[in-house]
C-alpha positions, 0 to 999 in steps of 0.5 A, spaced: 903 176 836 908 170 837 907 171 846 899 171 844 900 164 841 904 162 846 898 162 850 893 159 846 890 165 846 883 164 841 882 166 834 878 172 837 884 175 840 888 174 836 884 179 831 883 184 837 890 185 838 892 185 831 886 191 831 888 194 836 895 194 835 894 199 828 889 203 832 895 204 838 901 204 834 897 211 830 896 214 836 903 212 838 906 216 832 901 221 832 904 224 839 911 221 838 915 228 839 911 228 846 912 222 848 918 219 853 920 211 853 922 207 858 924 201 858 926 195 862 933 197 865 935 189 861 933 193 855 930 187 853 926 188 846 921 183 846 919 186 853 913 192 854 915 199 854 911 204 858 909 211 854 909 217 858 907 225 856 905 232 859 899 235 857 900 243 857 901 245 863 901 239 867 907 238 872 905 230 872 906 226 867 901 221 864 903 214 863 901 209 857 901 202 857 899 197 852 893 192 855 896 186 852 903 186 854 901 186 861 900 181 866 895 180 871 896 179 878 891 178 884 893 180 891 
């Protein structure tokens, strides 16, 4: 929340986030016992996390990622 304001984010999204964040972290904890985390290797707090479960019988798992930690980059 504090990044979102500090990029003068608009009240809009400030309210999308604040839904969505109650809808990921539900999900999140649904699946928990399946889930792997992996994090920056600073082990920085304040900086995204990528979630990562097998669904049965996969060999490969499938990765998570929240869409408002990310930053978008043109190449």
């Amino acid at each position: 929340m504090k990044h979102l304001k500090s990029t003068n984010a608009s009240d809009k999204d400030l309210e999308q986030f604040k839904s969505d964040a109650q809808e990921i972290v539900k999900y999140l904890v649904g699946m928990f016992k399946d889930l792997q985390f992996y994090m920056f290797r600073t082990m920085d707090t304040e900086a995204g996390m990528a979630y990562a479960y097998y669904p049965e019988g996969a060999l490969a798992p499938i990765f998570l990622y929240i869409k408002w930690g990310l930053k978008e980059v043109k190449f």
